[in-house]
N, C-alpha and C positions, 0 to 999 in steps of 0.2 A: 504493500500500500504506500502512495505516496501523500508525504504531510504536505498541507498546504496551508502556507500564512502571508495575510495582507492585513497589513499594521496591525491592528488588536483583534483580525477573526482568523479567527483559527478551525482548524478539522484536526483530532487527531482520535488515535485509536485505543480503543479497550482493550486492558493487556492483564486485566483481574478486576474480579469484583464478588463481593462478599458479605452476607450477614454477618455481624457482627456482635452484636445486641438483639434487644426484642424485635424493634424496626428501625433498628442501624446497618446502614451499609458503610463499605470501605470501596472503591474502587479509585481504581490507577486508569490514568490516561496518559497515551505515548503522544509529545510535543515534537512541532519542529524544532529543530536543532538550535533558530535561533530563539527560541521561548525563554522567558526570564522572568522569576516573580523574585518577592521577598515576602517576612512571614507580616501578616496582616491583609496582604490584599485577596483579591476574590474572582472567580470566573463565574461567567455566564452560558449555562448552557439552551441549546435550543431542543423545544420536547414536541414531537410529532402533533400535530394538531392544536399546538396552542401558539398565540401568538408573541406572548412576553416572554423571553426567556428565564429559566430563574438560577438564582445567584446563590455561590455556594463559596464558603472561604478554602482557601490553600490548607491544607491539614501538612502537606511538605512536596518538595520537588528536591528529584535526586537522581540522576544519571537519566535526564530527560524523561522523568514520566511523574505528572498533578496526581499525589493522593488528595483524593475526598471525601469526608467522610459527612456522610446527610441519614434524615430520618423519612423514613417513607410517610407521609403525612395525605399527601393530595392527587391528583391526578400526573401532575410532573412530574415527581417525586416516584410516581406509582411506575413511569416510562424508564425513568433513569433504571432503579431499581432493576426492570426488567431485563435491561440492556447487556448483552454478553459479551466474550472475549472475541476481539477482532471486528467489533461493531463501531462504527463511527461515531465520531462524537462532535458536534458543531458547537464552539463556544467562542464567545468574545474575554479578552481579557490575555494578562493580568491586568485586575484593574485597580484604581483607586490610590487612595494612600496609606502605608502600613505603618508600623512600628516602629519606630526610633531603634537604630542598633549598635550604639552605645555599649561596651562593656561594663554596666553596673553590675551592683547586684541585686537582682532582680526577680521578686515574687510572682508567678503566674498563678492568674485561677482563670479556672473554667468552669461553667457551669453546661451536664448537659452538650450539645453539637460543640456549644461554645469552647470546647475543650480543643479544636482542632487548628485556631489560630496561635495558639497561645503554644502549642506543642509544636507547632511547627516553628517558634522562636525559638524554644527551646533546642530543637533541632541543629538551628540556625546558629547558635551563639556558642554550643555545647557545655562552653564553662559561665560557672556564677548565674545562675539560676536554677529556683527552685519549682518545682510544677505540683498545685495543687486543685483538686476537683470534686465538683458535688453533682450527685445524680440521684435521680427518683430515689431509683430500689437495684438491686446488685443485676437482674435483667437488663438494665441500663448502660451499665460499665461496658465498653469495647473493650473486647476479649484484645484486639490489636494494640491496646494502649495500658491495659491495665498495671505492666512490669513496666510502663515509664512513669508513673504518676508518683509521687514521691509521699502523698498524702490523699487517701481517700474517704467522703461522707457519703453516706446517702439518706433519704428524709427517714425512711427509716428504721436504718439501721441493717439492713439486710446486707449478708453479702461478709465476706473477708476484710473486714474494712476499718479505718484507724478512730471514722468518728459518727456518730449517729445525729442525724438535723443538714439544715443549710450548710453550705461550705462557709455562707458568711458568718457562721459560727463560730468558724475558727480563727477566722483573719488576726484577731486581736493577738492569740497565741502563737500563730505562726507570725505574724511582723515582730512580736519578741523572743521569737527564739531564732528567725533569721536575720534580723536587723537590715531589710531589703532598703538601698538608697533610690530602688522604684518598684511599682507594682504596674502590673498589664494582665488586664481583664475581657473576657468577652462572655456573654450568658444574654438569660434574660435582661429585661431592664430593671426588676429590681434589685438584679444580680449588682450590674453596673452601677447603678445610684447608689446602692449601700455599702458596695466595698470602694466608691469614690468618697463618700462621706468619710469613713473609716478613714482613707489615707492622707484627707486633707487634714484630721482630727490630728492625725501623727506628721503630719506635715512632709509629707513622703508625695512628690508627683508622682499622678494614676495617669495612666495610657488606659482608654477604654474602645474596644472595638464595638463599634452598635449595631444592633442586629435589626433591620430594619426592611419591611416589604417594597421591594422595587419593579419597577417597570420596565424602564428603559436600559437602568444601569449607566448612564452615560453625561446623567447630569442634565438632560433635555427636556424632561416629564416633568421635574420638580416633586415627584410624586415621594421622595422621602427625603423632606424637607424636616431639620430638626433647626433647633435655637439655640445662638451661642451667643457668653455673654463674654466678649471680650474688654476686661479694663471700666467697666460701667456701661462700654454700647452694646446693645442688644442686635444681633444679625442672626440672618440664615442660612443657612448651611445643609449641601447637597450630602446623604451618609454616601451613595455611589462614589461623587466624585471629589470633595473635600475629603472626604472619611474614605473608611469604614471607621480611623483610628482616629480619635482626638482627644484631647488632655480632660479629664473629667472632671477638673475644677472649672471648667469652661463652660458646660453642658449645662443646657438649664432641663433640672430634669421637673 
């Protein structure tokens, strides 16, 4: 097969794909040669009969092939899912803006899908960072992830796991037992708002990746439109194409 790429759209091929969880998959896509992301940003795929494509963050890129890891939720999701090894795959991207890659040291959580940006820094930087994560229930955990996470919750309690409730549960005791000079988040939003809270409390800058329903992906639709307060002025801000990643003292949540 051959890959085809013209500036951000891409073809490339299904080289695995996998349950993982209840309705977690994993799957790898083969890129052209000249593909490049870093950890935060996000592809675009396109799903037979619908017209928006949808958007999924970089979980890691590594000898040319996008893991992604998603939850089968809706009719896209139901397509991707479907989709087997040597099946093409039409996606725009990489897109967006991601992480600061700064060698701090540096606390991940993830909540949940949310787990797949944030591990893919981790990926990315290897040393001085720590990966932690909260999910449902132990059906939840990606059997693909679970020997890197370095701290595991789930709501409740089920599973082989370090803590029972929210991951934000823990934030307080894991910022003082690793003394992170940053934290980078992505989950839900009240995942994001309350371990931004949290870090501004300790005065630790948060990176928060937002998890937001898009359309276009391109920044054209306006269709996830969030509000930043920079410095006392109040603006808007695209999560496709300012974001996905922005500072969570910022956010007006």
């Amino acid at each position: 097969m051959t890959i085809q790429k013209h500036k951000k759209l891409n073809k490339g091929e299904v080289t695995h794909i996998e349950r993982v969880a209840n309705e977690m998959f994993l799957i790898k896509i083969k890129t052209a040669p000249d593909f490049s992301s870093k950890p935060g940003q996000f592809i675009s795929i396109l799903c037979d009969g619908h017209a928006m494509r949808r958007p999924f963050s970089i979980m890691n890129f590594e000898k040319g092939e996008i893991s992604l890891l998603f939850k089968r939720k809706g009719d896209g999701t139901a397509f991707i899912s479907a989709l087997k090894v040597g099946d093409t795959v039409d996606f725009i991207g990489a897109m967006g803006n991601g992480f600061s890659l700064n060698n701090d040291r540096i606390l991940l959580v993830g909540a949940g899908v949310g787990v797949a940006p944030v591990y893919y820094l981790k990926k990315y930087l290897k040393d001085g960072v720590r990966l932690i994560a909260g999910f449902q229930n132990s059906g939840e955990i990606p059997a693909c992830l679970k020997n890197e996470i370095d701290f595991i919750s789930t709501d409740d309690g089920s599973g082989e796991v370090q803590g029972k409730g929210s991951i934000v549960d823990y934030l307080e005791e894991q910022i003082s037992r690793y003394q992170p000079d940053r934290i980078c988040v992505c989950g839900p939003h009240i995942v994001l708002k309350l371990t931004s809270e949290i870090a501004k409390a300790h005065d630790i800058p948060c990176e928060v990746a937002m998890e937001k329903t898009m359309a276009c992906s391109i920044g054209v639709c306006r269709g996830c439109v969030i509000t930043l307060n920079k410095n006392g002025k109040l603006e808007n801000a695209s999560v496709c194409k300012d974001g996905p990643v922005f500072l969570g003292e910022e956010v007006v949540w």
